[in-house]
N, C-alpha and C positions, 0 to 999 in steps of 0.2 A: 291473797290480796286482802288488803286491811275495807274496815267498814267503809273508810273516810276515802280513799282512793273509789273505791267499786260507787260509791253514791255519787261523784265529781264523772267518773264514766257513763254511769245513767242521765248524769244530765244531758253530756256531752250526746249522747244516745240521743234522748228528748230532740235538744234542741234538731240534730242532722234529721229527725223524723221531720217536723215542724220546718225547714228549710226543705225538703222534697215534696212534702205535701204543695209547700205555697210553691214551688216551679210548676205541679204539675196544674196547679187550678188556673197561675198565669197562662200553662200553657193551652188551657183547656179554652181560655177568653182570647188565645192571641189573633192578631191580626187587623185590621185597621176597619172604623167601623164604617156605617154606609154611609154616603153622601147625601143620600135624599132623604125623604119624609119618615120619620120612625112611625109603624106601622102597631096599631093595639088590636090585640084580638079579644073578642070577646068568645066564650068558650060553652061548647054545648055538647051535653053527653045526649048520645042518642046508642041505647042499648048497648052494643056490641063496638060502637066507635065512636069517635070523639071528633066535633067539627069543631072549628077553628075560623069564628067570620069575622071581617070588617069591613065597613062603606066608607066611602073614598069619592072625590072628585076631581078632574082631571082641570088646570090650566090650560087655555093656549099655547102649543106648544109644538113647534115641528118635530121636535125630538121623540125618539121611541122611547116608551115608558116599561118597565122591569120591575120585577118584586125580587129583591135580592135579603135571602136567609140565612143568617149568619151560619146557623148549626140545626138538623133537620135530621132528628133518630126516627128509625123505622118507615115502614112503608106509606106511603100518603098519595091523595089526589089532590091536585089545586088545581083550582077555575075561575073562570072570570064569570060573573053577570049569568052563569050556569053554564055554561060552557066549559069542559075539560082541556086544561092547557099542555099538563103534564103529568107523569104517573111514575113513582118512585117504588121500586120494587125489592125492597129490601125490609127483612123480617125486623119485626118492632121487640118483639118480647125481648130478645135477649141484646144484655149492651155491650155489644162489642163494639171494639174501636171504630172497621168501616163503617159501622153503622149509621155515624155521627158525622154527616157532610154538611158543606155549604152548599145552596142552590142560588142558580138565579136564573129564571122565569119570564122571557119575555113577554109583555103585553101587549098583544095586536090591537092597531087602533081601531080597524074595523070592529071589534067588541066592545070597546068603551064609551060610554053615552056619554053625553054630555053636561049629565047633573050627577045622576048617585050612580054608582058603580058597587057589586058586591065580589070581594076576593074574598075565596073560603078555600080552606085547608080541611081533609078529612082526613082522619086514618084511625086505621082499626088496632086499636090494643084494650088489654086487659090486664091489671087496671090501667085508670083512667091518666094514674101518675108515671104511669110508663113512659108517654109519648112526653117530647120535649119537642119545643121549637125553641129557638133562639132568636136575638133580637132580627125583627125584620124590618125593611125600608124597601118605599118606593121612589120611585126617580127617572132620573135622566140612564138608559139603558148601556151607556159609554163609559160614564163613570162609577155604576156601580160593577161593571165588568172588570174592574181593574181592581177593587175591594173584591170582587169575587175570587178575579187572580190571584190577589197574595193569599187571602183564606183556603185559597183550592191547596196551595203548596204546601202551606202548614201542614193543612187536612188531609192532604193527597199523595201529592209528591211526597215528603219527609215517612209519611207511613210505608211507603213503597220501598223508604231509604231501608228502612229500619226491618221491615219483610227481609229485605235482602240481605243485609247486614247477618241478622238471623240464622238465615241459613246457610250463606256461607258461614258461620262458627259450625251451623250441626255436620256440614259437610265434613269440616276440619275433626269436629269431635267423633265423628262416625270411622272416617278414615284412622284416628288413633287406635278406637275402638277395636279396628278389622288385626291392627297390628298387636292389639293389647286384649286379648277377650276376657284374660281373666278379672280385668280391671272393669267392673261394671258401671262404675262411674260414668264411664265416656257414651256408653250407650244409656245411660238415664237424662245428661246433658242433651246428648240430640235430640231424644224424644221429648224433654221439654222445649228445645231451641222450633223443632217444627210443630207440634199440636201451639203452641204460641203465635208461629207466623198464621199458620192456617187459620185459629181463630178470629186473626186480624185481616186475613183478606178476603176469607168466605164471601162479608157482606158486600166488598167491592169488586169483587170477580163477577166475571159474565154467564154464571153458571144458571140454565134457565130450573130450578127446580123448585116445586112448588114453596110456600111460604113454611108449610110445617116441616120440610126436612130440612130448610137449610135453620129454621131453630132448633130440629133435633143434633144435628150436626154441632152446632154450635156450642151446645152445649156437652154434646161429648168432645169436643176439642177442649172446652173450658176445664170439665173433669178430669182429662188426664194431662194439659197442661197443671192444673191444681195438685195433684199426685204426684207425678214425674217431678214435678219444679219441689217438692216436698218431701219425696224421696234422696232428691239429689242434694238438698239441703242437708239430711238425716246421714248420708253418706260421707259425706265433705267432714258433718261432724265426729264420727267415730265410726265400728264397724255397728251396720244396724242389727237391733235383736229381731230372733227368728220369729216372734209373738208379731210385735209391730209390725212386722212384713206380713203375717199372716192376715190381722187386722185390715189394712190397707187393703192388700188386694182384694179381701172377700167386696170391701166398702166400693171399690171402684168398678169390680165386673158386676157388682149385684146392680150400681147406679147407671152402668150403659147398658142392661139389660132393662131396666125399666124406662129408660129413655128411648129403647129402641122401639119395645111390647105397643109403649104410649102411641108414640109415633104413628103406630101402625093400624094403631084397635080404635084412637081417640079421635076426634071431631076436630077441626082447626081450633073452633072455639074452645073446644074445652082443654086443649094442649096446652093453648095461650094462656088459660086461667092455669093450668101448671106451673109454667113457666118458672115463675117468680119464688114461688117453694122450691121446683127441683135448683134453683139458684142461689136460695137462700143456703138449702142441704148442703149445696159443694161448698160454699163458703164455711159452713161448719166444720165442713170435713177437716178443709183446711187450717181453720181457727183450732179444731180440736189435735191435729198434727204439732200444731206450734205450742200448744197448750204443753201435750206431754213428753215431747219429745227434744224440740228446738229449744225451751227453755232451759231444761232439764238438762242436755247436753251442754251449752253454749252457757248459762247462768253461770254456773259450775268453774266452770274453765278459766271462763272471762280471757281471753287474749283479743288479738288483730282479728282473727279470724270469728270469733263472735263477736265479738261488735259492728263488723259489719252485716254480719247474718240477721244478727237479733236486727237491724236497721232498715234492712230489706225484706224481712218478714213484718216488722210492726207498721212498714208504709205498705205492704199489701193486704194486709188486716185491714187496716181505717181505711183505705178508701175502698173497699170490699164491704163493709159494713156501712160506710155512705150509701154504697151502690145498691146494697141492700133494703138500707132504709127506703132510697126512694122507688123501689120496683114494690113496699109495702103501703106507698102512700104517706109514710111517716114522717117526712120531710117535701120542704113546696119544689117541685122542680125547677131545676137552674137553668145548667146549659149542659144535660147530656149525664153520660155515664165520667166515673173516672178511671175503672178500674183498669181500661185499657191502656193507662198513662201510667199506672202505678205497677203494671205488670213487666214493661222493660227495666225498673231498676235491679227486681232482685237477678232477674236474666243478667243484667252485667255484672251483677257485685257475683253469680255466680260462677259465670263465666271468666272471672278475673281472680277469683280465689285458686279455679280448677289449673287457669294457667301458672298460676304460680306455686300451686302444688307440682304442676308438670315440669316446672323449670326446676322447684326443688329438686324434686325427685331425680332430674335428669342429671342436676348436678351430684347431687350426692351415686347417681349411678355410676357417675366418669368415674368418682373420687374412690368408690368403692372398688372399681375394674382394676385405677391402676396399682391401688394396695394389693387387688390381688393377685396382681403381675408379678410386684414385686414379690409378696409372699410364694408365687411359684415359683420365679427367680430365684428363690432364697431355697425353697425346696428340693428345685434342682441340683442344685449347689449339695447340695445336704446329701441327698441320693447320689449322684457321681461320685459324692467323698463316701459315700456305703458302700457301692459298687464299689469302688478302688482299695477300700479296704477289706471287703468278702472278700474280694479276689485276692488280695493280700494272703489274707488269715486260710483262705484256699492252697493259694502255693504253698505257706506256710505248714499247715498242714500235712500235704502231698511229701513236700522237702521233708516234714520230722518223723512221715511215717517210712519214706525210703533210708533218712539216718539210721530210724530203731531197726529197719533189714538190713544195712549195713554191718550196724552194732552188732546184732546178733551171727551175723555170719564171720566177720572178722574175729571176734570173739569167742566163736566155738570150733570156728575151723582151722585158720591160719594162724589164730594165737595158739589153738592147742596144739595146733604141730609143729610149732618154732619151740613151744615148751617142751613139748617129746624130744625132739631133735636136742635142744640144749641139753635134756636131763641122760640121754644115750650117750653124746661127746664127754659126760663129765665120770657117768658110770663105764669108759672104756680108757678113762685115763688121759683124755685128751680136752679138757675143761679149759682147758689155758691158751688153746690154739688157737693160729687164726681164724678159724674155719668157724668156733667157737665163740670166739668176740665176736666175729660179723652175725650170726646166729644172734647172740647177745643186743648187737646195737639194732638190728629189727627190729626184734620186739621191746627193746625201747620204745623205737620208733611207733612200732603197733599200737603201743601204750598211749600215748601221746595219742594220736587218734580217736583213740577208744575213748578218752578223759573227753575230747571235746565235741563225738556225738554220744554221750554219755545222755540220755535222754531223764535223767532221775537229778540231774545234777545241772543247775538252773545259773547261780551267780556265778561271777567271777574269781571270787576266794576260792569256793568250793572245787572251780577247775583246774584251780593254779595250788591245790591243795597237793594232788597225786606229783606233777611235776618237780613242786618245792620240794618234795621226799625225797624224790629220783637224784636230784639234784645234790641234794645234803649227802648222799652215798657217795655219790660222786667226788666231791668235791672232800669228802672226809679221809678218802681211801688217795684224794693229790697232796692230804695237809693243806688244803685250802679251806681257809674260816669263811662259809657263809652266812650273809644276813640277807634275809627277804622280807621288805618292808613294803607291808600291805597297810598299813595303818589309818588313811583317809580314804579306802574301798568302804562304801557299806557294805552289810551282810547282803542286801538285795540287789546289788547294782547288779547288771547284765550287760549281756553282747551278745549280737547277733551269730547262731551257727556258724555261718558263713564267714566271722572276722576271728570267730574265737581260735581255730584249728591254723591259720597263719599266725594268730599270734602268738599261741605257744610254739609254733616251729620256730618263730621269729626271736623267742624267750632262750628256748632252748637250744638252739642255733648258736646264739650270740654266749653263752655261759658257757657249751661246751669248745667256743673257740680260743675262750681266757682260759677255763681248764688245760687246755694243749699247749697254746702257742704263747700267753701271755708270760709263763714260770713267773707268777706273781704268788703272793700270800693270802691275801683276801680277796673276796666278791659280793659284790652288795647289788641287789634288783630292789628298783623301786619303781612301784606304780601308786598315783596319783591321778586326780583331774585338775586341770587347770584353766584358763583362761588366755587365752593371749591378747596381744595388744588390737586385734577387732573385735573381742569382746564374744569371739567364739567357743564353745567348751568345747575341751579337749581331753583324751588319756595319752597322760606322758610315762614312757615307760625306759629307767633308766639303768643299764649295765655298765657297771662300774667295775674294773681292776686297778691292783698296783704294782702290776706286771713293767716289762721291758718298755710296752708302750707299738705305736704305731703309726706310719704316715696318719695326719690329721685328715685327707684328701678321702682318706679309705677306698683308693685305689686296691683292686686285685691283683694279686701276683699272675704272671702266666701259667696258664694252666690249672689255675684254681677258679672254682666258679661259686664258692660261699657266700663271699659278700654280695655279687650281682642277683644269687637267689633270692636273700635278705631282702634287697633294693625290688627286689619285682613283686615278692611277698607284699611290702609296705607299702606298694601302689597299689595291686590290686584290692586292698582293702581302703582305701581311697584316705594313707595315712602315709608320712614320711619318713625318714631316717636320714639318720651322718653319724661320723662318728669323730669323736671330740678328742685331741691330747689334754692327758691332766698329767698334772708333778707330782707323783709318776703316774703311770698305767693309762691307760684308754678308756673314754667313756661312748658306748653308743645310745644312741637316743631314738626312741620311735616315739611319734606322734599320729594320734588316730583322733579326727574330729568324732563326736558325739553328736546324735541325733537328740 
């Protein structure tokens, strides 16, 4: 972020500071003022407490007369003429929100004389700037009840809203917390969301306990709302370092161990002269938090989410250092504390960062789950297609280790004893018998076998290598000119075991039928791949003569079963055949799709 942008932000900053400060000092004056006599106190320190007098004279009047107090911090007695009317039981030192009500006071006429009248306010604080009253009026007792009414609401009711408010969030964040423990956020949000309500209802609750613990109380609520609310800040910003944590903590237990010792060992009076230091200290705490951490974090960065931090820390500063001011006497008193007005914004702005972290989060959680559905989807996939191929390269396996026990037993035993046999009928004179050919076309046949689980011998050339030999003998010994045209095979092309041994019976089948039956002159085998019109690959493999020729139907004679072996060969290898008339001689055709 450029210079001229980041200074147009700080203003922006400024000014949102400056627009919540003035809501919350409207809000601190709001409510309608009193209908009768504005009341001037004249003000008297006496030691340890601070009276508060004025003389007054009563009209004729049947109406009942009332002292109504706009805004009334800490504990006080008010009397008429000496006489005690009422007694407000709520700790002065520290300024918490309840602390700060309206009263209104009715005045018996049996106590009011009929010339001078003295109404005095007492109360005990230390200092002197501690105590606040606010504007006061006497009057007609009906109409200031109804100023009292709307001020109670503000003061009263609205604070009660906002207690509750509160803690239904901590409910909400504690309950995340229970489901999410690694995430400590959520349990730093609660314990800011209640040490905050608590601080604000202590002084309005019915809790009968002396003056000095519910200020020591109060003050440890302050302190670890002040920490908790500034840890949760420190969190929201990045991961906090282990130093800072260490920092913190020692500052927070050492401050409610002294708050508690105090408490315990010190005199009312000399607690209350406390007070206002150990108040001033928490506000440092928290000044010196934002100092090196929330600046430092959030400066930096500069997005949405600092600027509203930095906005909600810089209105809890200033009016924290108002507040401070006037518990040092430094400033005239007005109407009360503020900082219990400036302490629900950062509560919301943090409360609204966490939720939209959580929405973030929650969405980017879905988006994450369902990529990595699909990504298991996809791995599955991938796996079944391993498994189906282990299993494959398995059978594969098993099939070429039973071949090479085939190979070697065909090989060593039934070959060598068709060759003994042969070489016995040829050394007794009888090499030309029939006994002798059938012996002979075996181990052709043998051969042929042996070429296609030939476990050393991989391509297609290679297999059709031995047969095209066989062949040329053959066909040299009818005066039959062969051509075998292997030409568009590559040196590497393959076939499956299982297709290769059909289809040289299928080869060899088909040439030695044109050797016999064709009395043709030549024979031409061509294999090739091709393509047909779906765009399939295919090996076409073509036997050609220019023999006599043949029904084109390739119908079988009776009692011959060559061509239907042919025809069942070329299915089983999930490949076709026909056989074609040409001018002259016969052509048969197989075709075998290619994987």
């Amino acid at each position: 972020m450029n210079w001229s942008t980041r200074g147009l932000s700080l203003l922006l900053l400024s000014v949102f500071v400056i627009v919540v400060l003035t809501a919350i000092a409207l809000l601190h004056r709001a409510g309608p003022s009193g209908d009768g006599m504005r009341v001037h106190w004249l003000v008297q320190l006496q030691g340890e407490s601070t009276r508060y007098q004025s003389h007054f004279t009563v009209s004729a009047s049947t109406a009942t007369q009332a002292l109504y107090i706009e805004s009334l911090s800490g504990a006080a007695t008010i009397s008429l003429n000496g006489t005690v009317l009422a007694q407000r039981r709520i700790p002065a030192a520290v300024p918490a929100l309840g602390s700060s009500q309206p009263m209104l006071v009715s005045l018996p006429s049996a106590l009011l004389h009929a010339a001078d009248n003295e109404l005095a306010i007492e109360q005990i604080s230390a200092p002197s700037s501690s105590t606040f009253i606010g504007a006061s009026y006497l009057g007609d007792e009906a109409l200031l009840a109804t100023n009292y009414a709307q001020r109670h609401f503000l003061k009263h009711t609205l604070l009660i809203a906002l207690i509750v408010t509160t803690l239904v969030l901590a409910g909400v964040s504690f309950a995340l917390w229970l489901r999410r423990r690694h995430e400590k956020i959520y349990a730093w949000h609660t314990l800011t969301c209640v040490t905050g309500s608590a601080y604000c209802a202590l002084p309005i609750s019915p809790l009968p306990l002396p003056s000095i613990w519910l200020d020591a109380l109060l003050l440890l609520f302050f302190l670890w709302f002040v920490v908790s609310a500034a840890w949760l800040g420190i969190c929201l910003a990045s991961k906090p370092q282990p130093k800072t944590w260490q920092r913190i903590t020692y500052a927070v237990f050492s401050g409610s161990a002294l708050i508690v010792i105090a408490s315990l060992f010190c005199t009312p009076q000399e607690f209350r002269h406390a007070v206002p230091w150990a108040y001033m200290g928490i506000i440092a705490l928290g000044t010196y938090t934002t100092a090196t951490v929330f600046w430092r974090q959030y400066f930096t960065r500069w997005d949405s989410t600092a600027f509203w931090m930095l906005g909600a820390v810089m209105c809890i500063c200033m009016v924290s250092l108002h507040d401070g001011a006037l518990l040092l006497g430094l400033i005239a008193p007005d109407d009360g504390f503020w900082l219990a007005y400036g302490a629900p914004p950062p509560v919301l702005v943090f409360t609204a960062l966490l939720l939209r972290n959580f929405v973030n989060a929650l969405t980017e959680s879905e988006s994450l789950s369902r990529e990595l559905e699909q990504r298991v989807a996809v791995r599955e996939a991938q796996i079944a297609s391993n498994y189906q191929a282990l299993q494959r390269a398995e059978s594969d396996r098993v099939v070429s280790a039973e071949r090479e026990r085939l190979f070697g037993d065909l090989h060593d035993g039934l070959g060598g004893t068709l060759i003994a046999t042969l070489s016995r009928l040829s050394n007794e004179g009888a090499g030309k018998s029939a006994v002798a050919l059938g012996v002979q076309a075996a181990l052709e046949d043998l051969r042929l076998t042996l070429d296609s689980l030939n476990p050393e011998e991989r391509s297609l050339r290679a297999v059709l290598a031995p047969l095209r030999e066989r062949l040329a003998n053959v066909c040299a010994d009818a005066e039959i000119a062969l051509v075998f045209s292997l030409s568009s095979l590559d040196d590497g092309f393959e076939l499956p075991k299982s297709q290769t041994l059909h289809l040289l019976r299928i080869v060899q089948e088909a040439a030695m039928n044109a050797v016999r039956h064709a009395e043709g002159s030549s024979l031409r085998i061509t294999l090739h791949r091709i393509t047909n019109d779906e765009g399939a690959k295919q090996l076409e493999v073509l036997i050609d003569d220019n023999g006599r020729g043949m029904p084109a139907s390739g119908d079988a004679r009776p009692g011959h079963y060559g061509l239907a072996n042919l025809r069942r060969r070329a299915v089983q290898i999930g490949g076709g055949i026909e056989w074609l008339a040409l001018q002259p001689g016969t052509r048969v055709r197989l075709t075998l799709p290619l994987v």
